[in-house]
Wavefront OBJ file of the C-alpha trace (Angstrom):
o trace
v -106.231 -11.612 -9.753
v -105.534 -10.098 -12.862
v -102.855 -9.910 -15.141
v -100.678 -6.199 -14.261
v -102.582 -6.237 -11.136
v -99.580 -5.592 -9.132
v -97.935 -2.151 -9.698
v -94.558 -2.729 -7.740
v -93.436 -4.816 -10.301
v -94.910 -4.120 -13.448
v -92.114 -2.195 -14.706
v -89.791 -4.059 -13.494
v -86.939 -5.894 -15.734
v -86.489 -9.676 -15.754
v -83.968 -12.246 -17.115
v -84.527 -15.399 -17.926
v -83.000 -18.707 -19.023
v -84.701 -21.465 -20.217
v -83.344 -25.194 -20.118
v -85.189 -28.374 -20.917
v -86.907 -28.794 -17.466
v -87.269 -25.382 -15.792
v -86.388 -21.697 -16.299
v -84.471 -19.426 -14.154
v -85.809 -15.881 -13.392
v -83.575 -13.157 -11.994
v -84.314 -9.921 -11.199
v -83.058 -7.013 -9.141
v -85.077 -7.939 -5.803
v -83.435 -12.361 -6.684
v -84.067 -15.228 -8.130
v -86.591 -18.374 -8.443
v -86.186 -21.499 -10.712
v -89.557 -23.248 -11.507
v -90.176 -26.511 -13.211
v -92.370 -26.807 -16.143
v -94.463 -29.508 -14.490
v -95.195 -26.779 -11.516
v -97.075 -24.471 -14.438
v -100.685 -24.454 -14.443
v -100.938 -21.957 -17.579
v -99.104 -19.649 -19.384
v -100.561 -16.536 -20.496
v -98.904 -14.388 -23.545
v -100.082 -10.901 -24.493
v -97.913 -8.471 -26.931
v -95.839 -6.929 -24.593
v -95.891 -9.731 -21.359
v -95.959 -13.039 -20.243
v -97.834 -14.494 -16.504
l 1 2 3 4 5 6 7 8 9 10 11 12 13 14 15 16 17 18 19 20 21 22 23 24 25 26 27 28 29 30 31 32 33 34 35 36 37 38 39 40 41 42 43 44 45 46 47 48 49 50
């Protein structure tokens, strides 16, 4: 799949918090905490992150 692949949520606004071992993401539709060690890769353009 690629990156902006999935319209529904490409405009959508996220806040996060980062700590030493995960991050918190919340947006309008809830919330998910992952753990660094769960990432596979992190991909960073100009405007996003995946």
């Amino acid at each position: 799949m690629e990156p902006n692949s999935n319209k529904a949520i490409q405009n959508m606004e996220s806040e996060f918090a980062f700590y030493k071992d995960y991050f918190e993401e919340k947006t309008k539709y809830g919330e998910a905490k992952v753990e660094y060690k769960m990432l596979h890769e992190i991909i960073e353009t100009k405007d996003n992150m995946y």
